[in-house]
Structure formats: structure tokens, C-alpha cells
C-alpha positions in Angstrom: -15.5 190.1 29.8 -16.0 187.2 27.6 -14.8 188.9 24.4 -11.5 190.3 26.0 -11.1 186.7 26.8 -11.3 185.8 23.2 -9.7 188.4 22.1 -6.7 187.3 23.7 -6.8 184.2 23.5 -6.5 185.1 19.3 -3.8 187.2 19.9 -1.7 184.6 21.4 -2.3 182.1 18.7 -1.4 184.5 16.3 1.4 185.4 17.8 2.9 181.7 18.7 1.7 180.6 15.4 4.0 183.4 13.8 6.7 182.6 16.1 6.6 178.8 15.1 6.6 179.6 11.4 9.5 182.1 12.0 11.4 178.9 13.3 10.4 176.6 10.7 11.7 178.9 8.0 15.3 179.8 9.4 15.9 176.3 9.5 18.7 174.8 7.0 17.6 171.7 4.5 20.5 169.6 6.2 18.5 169.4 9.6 15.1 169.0 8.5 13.8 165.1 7.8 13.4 165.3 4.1 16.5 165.3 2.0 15.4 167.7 -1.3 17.1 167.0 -4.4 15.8 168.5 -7.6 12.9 167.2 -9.8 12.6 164.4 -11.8 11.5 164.5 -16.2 8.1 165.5 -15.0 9.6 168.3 -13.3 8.0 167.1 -10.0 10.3 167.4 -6.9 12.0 164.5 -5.9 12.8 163.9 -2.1 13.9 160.9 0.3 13.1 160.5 4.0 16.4 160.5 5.9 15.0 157.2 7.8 15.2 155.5 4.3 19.0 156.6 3.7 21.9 154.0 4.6 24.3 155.8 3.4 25.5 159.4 1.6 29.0 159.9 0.4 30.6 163.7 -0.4 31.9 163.6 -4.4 34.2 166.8 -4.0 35.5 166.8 -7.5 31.6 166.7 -8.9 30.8 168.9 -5.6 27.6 166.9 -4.9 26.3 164.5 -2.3 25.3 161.2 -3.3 22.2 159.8 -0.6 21.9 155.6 -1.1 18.1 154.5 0.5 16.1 151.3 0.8 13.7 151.0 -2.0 11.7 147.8 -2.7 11.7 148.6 -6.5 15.7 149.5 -6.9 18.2 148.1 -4.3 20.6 150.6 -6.2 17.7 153.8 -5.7 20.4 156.7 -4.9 19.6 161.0 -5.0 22.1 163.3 -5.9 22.3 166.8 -4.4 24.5 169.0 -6.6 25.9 171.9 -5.4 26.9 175.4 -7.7 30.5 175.6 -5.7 33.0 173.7 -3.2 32.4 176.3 -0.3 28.4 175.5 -0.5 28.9 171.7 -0.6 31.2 171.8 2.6 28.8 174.1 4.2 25.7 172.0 3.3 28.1 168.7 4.6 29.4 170.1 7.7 25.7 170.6 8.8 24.3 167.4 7.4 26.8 165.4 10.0 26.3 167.7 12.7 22.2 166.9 12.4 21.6 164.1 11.2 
């Protein structure tokens, strides 16, 4: 009796555990908490916490989005998203103001 109980109790970690990563990974970059926005000269990647943004601004001719956050170092410190083509950009900015 004991083993069936572990037995399932494995089973339904594994299975909630899949279910939760199945979640995590259909989830678009505009909704999670980290903006992502290519790497730096080191080729590291270089991201923002949204809580640190005060403001982003769409730049449709350059289709990119331009995030402005507090940094103690830079009072200027700014990422810029780029984006291969116009539909992508307003796809990407529809969803950033919807869940933000």
C-alpha cells in the first residue's frame, strides 16, 4: 500500500510539473516580468525588470521599442527592442499594453 501511495504521489508531480512548464513556455515575452533585449559587446544577454521602466515609447519608422528605467549609474539607461518587420512590432506592442 505504501508504494502505490508513492507511486502516485510521483505521478502527480510529474504530471503538474509538466503542466506548469507547458504554461510557462506558451507565454509571450510582452507578459512576462523581464523585458529581453539582445546582448551587449560581450555577447551576454541584456534584460530590464519591468518595475525599473518609467517609460517605453513605439519608434515605428525604426520599428523598435525604446524601454527608459531607473539606473543609479545612467539617469539616461534606456533598452531597445528591435523588431525584423512593422506587423511583429505592433503585435509585440499591442500585447505589451494589454499586460503590463
Amino acid at each position: 500500500m505504501k508504494k502505490n501511495k508513492k507511486a502516485l504521489l510521483g505521478i502527480i508531480v510529474v504530471l503538474s510539473a509538466s503542466l506548469f512548464m507547458g504554461a510557462l513556455l506558451k507565454k509571450s515575452e510582452a507578459s512576462l516580468r523581464v523585458i529581453k533585449a539582445g546582448v551587449d559587446e560581450n555577447g551576454h544577454s541584456l534584460c530590464v525588470n519591468k518595475s525599473q521602466v518609467y517609460l517605453f515609447k513605439k519608434d515605428q519608422v525604426d520599428n523598435k521599442i525604446i524601454f527608459y528605467y531607473h539606473h543609479p549609474e545612467d539617469s539616461k539607461a534606456s533598452i531597445v527592442k528591435s523588431f525584423g518587420d512593422e506587423k511583429s512590432l505592433d503585435i509585440y506592442w499591442e500585447e505589451l499594453l494589454r499586460k503590463w
